[in-house]
Kinemage of the C-alpha trace (Angstrom):
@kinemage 1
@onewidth
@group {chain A} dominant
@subgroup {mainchain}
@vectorlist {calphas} color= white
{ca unk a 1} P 0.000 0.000 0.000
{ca unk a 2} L 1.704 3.336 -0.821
{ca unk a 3} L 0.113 7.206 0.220
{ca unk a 4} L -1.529 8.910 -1.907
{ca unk a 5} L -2.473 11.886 -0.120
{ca unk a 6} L -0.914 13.095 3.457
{ca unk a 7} L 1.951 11.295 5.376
{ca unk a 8} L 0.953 9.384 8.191
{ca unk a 9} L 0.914 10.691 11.570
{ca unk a 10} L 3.811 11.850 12.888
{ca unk a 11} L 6.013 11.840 9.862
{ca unk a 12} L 7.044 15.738 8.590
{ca unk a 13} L 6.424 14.222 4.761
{ca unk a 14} L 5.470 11.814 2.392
{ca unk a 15} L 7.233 8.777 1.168
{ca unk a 16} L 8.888 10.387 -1.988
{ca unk a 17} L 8.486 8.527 -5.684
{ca unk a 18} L 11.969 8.170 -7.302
{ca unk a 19} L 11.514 6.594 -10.391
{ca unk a 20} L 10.432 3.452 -9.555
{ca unk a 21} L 11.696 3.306 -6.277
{ca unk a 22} L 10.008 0.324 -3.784
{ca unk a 23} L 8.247 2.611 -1.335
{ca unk a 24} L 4.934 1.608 0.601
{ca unk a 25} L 3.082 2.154 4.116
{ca unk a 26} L 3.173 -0.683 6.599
{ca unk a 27} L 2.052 -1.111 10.516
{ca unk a 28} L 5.078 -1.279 12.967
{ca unk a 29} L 4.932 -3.273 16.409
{ca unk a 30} L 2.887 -0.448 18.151
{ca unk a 31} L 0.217 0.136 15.500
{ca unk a 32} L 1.394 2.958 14.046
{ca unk a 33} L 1.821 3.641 9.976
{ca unk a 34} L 5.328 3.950 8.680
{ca unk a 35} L 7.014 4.616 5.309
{ca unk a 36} L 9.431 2.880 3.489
{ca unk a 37} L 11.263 4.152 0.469
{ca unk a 38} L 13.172 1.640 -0.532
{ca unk a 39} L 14.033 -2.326 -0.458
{ca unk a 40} L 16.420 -1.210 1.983
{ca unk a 41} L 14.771 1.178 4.768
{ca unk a 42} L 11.864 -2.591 4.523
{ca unk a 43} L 15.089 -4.216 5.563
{ca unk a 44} L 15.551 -2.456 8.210
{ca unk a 45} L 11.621 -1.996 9.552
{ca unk a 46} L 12.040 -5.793 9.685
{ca unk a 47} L 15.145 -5.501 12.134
{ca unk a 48} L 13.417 -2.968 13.977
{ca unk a 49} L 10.224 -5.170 14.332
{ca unk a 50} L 12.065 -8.661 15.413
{ca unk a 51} L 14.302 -6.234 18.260
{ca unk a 52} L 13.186 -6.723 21.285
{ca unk a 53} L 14.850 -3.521 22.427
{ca unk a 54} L 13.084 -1.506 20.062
{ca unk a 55} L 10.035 -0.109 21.763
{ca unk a 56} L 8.880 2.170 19.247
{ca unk a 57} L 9.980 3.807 15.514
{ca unk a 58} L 8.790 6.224 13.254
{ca unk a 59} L 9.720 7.302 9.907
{ca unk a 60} L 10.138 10.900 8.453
{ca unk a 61} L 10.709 11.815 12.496
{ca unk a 62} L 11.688 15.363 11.590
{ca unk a 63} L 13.374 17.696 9.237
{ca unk a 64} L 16.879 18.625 10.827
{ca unk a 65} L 18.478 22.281 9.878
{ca unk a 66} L 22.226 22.817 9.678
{ca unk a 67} L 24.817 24.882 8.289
{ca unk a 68} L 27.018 23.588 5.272
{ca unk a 69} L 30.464 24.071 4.455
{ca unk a 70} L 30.710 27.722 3.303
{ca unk a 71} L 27.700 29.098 5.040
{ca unk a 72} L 24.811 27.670 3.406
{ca unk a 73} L 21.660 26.345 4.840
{ca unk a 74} L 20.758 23.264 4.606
{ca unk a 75} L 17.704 20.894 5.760
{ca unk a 76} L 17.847 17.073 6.057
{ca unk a 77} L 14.976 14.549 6.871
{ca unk a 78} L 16.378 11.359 8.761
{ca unk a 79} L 14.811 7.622 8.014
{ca unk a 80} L 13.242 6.830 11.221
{ca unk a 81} L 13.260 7.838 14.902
{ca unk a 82} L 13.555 4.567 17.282
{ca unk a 83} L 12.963 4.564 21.365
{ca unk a 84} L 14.581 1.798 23.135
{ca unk a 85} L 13.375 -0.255 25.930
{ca unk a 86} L 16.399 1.361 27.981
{ca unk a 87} L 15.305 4.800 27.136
{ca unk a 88} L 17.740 5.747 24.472
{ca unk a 89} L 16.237 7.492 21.227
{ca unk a 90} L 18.176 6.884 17.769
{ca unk a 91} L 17.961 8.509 14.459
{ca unk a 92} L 18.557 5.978 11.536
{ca unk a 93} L 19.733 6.605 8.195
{ca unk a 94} L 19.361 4.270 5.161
{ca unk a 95} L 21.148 5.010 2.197
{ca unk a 96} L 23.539 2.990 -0.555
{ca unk a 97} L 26.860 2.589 0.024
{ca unk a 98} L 28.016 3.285 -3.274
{ca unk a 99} L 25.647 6.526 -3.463
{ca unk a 100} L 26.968 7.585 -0.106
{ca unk a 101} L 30.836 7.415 -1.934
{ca unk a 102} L 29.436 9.509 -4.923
{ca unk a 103} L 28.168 12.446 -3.200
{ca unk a 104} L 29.907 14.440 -0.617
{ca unk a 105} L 26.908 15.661 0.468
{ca unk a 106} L 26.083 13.394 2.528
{ca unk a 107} L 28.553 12.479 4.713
{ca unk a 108} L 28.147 16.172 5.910
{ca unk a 109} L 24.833 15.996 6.824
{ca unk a 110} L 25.651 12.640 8.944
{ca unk a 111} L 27.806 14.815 10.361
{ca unk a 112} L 25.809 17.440 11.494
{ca unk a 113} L 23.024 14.822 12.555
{ca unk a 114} L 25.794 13.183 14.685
{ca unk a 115} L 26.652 16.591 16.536
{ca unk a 116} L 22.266 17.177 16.710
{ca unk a 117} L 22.261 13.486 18.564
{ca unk a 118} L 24.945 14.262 20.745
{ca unk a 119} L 24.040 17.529 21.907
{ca unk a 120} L 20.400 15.644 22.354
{ca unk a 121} L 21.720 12.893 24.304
{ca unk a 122} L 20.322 10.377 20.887
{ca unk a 123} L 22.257 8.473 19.171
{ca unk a 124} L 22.765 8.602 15.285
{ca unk a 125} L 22.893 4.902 12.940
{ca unk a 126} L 24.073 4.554 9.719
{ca unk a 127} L 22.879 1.444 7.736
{ca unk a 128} L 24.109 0.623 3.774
{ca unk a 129} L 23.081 -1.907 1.568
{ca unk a 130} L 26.297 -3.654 2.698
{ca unk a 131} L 25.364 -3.756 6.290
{ca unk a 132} L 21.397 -4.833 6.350
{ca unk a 133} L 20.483 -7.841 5.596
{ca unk a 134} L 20.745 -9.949 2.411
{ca unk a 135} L 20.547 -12.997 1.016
{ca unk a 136} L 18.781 -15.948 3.340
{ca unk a 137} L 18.712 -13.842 5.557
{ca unk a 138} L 16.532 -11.501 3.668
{ca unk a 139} L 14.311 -14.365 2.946
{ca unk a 140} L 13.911 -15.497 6.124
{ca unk a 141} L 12.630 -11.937 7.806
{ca unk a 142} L 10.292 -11.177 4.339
{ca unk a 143} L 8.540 -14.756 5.113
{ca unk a 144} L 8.090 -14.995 8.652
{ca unk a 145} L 7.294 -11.014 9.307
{ca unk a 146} L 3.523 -12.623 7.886
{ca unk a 147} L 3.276 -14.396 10.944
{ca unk a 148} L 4.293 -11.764 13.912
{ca unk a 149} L 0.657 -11.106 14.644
{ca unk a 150} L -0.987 -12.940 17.643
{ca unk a 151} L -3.568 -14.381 15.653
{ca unk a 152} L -0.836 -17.092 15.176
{ca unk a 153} L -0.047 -17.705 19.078
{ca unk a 154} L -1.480 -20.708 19.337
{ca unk a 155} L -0.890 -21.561 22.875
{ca unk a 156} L -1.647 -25.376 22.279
{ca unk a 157} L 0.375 -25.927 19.498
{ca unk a 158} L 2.721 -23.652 20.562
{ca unk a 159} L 3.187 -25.541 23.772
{ca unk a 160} L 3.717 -28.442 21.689
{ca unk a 161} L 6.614 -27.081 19.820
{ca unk a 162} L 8.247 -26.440 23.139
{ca unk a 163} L 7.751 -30.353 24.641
{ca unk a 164} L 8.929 -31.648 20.784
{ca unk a 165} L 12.725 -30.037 20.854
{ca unk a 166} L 14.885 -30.725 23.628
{ca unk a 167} L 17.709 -28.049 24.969
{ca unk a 168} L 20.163 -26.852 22.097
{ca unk a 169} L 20.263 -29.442 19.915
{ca unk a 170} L 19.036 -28.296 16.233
{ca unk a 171} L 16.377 -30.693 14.730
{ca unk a 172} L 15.345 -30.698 11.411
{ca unk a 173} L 11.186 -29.523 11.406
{ca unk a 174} L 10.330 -32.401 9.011
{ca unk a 175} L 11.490 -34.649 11.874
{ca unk a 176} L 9.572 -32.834 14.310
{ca unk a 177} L 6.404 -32.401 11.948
{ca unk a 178} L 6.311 -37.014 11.724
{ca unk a 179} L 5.269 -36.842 15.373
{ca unk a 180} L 1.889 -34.283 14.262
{ca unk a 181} L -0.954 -34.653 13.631
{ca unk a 182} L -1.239 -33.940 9.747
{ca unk a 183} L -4.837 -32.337 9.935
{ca unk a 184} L -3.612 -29.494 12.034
{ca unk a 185} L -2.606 -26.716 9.559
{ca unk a 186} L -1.936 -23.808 12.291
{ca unk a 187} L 0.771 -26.027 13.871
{ca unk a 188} L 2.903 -24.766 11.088
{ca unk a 189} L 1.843 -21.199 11.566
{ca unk a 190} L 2.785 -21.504 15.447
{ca unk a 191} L 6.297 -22.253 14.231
{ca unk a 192} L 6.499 -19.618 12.336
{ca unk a 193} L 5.076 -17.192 15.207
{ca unk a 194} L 7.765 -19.004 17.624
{ca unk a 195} L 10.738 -18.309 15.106
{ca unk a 196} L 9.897 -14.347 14.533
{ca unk a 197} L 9.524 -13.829 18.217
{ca unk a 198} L 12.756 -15.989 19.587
{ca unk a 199} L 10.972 -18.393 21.191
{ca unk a 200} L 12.857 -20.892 18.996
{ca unk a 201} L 16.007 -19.838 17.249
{ca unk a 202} L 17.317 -20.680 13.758
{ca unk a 203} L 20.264 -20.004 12.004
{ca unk a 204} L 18.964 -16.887 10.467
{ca unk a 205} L 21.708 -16.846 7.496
{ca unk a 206} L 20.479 -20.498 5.765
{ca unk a 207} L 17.529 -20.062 3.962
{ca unk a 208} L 14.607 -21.854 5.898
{ca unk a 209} L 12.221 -22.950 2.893
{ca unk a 210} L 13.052 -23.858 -0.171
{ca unk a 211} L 11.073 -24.735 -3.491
{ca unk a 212} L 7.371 -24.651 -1.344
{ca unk a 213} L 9.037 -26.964 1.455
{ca unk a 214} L 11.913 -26.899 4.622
{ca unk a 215} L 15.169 -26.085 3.410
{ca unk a 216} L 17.217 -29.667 3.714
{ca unk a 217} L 19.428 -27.904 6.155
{ca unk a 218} L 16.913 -25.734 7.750
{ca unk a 219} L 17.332 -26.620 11.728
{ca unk a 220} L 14.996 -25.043 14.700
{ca unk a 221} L 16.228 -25.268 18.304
{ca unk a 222} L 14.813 -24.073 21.830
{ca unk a 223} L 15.717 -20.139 23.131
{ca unk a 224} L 17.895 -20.270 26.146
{ca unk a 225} L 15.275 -19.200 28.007
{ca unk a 226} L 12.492 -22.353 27.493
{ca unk a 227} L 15.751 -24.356 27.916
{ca unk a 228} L 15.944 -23.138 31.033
{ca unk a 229} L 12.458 -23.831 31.520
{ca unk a 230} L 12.633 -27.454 30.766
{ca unk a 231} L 15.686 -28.076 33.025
C-alpha cells in the first residue's frame, strides 16, 4: 500500500516517488503507519520489528536544519526515529553505500546529525546496503514477518513445539512435523510465530524454505530461556 495523499501521523512528509523506487506504508509493532522508500529502509523496519529492544519507531521523524560548508543552509529529513526499551532514542539513516561514496553531500549531513544526537543525548545509525540484511537472511525476515501477529499464538500448538525439541540441539522440522498430527494446519503457523519472536532460534543466514518446502538444512532449536524452563 503506498500514500496517496498526506503522510501518516507523525512523519514531517510523504514517502517520496523516485523513479520506480520500492516505497509503501506498513504497521510497525505499536500500530502505528510507517514509510518505506526503498528495499532497503523494509530491511531495516524488519530488524526494527524482530528487536526486542526496540520499543517504538517512526519514519520521516523530523526535518533537521544545519549549516554547510561555506555558510549555506541546509535541511535534512532522517529515516526513522527509534525509542529503546532502555530509554535511548536513535535517528537511523538508510542510504547505498556506493551513493553515499558519490556524493559528498552526505557524509556532511551525517555529520551534522551526529553533533544534533549528541548535543540531544540520541544516538545517530548509519545502515548501507552492505550492512542490512541480504541474502537468506533476507528471505527469512520477508517470510516470517507474515506471521508476527498474535492471531498465530497458538498456545496449544505452541506448547507443543516447546515439549517436541529438547535443549540446544538443532532438529530438522520435518522430523519434528512425523510426530503431528497432519490435519492441524496452524501447527505450522505456530512455528512460524515461535521463530519471529525468539521463542525458537534458527540459524537466520540459511535459507529456511526452499522450493514450497523446509530447506534440507533448515534446523529449529529451543531459546535459552524455554531451555531453562525445561531443566
Amino acid at each position: 500500500m503506498s500514500l496517496k495523499r498526506n503522510p501518516p501521523p507523525g512523519n514531517v512528509r510523504r514517502a517520496r516517488s523516485l523513479g520506480g523506487n520500492f516505497r509503501g506504508v506498513t504497521t510497525n509493532k505499536r500500530g502505528h503507519l510507517v514509510q518505506f522508500e526503498s528495499e532497503q529502509e523494509r530491511k531495516l523496519i524488519l530488524l526494527l520489528e524482530r528487536d526486542r529492544t526496540v520499543a517504538d519507531y517512526r519514519s520521516q521523524p523530523e526535518t533537521l536544519q544545519f549549516t554547510a560548508e561555506g555558510g549555506r543552509p541546509r535541511t535534512y529529513t532522517p529515516d526513522f526515529q527509534v525509542w529503546r526499551t532502555s530509554g535511548m532514542i536513535e535517528l537511523h539513516e538508510v542510504t547505498l553505500a556506493a551513493r553515499r561514496e558519490s556524493r559528498l553531500s552526505l557524509p556532511e549531513r551525517e555529520a551534522a546529525a551526529e553533533a544534533i544526537c549528541r548535543a540531544r543525548g540520541w544516538r545517530y545509525v548509519l545502515h548501507t546496503d552492505q550492512t542490512l540484511p541480504a541474502g537468506g537472511e533476507y528471505r527469512n525476515l520477508d517470510f516470517l514477518s507474515a506471521f508476527r501477529g498474535e492471531t498465530h499464538a497458538h498456545p496449544e500448538h505452541a506448547a507443543w513445539w516447546l515439549a517436541q525439541l529438547h535443549g540446544p540441539l538443532p532438529i530438522a522440522p520435518p522430523a519434528v512435523l512425523d510426530h503431528a498430527d497432519p490435519a492441524s494446519g496452524t501447527r505450522l503457523n505456530t512455528l512460524y510465530h515461535l521463530l519471529w519472536h525468539g521463542a525458537l532460534q534458527m540459524d537466520w543466514q540459511q535459507p529456511l524454505l526452499w522450493r514450497g518446502t523446509f530447506h534440507p538444512a533448515a534446523r529449529v532449536w529451543l531459546a535459552p530461556q524455554n531451555q531453562a524452563v525445561q531443566a
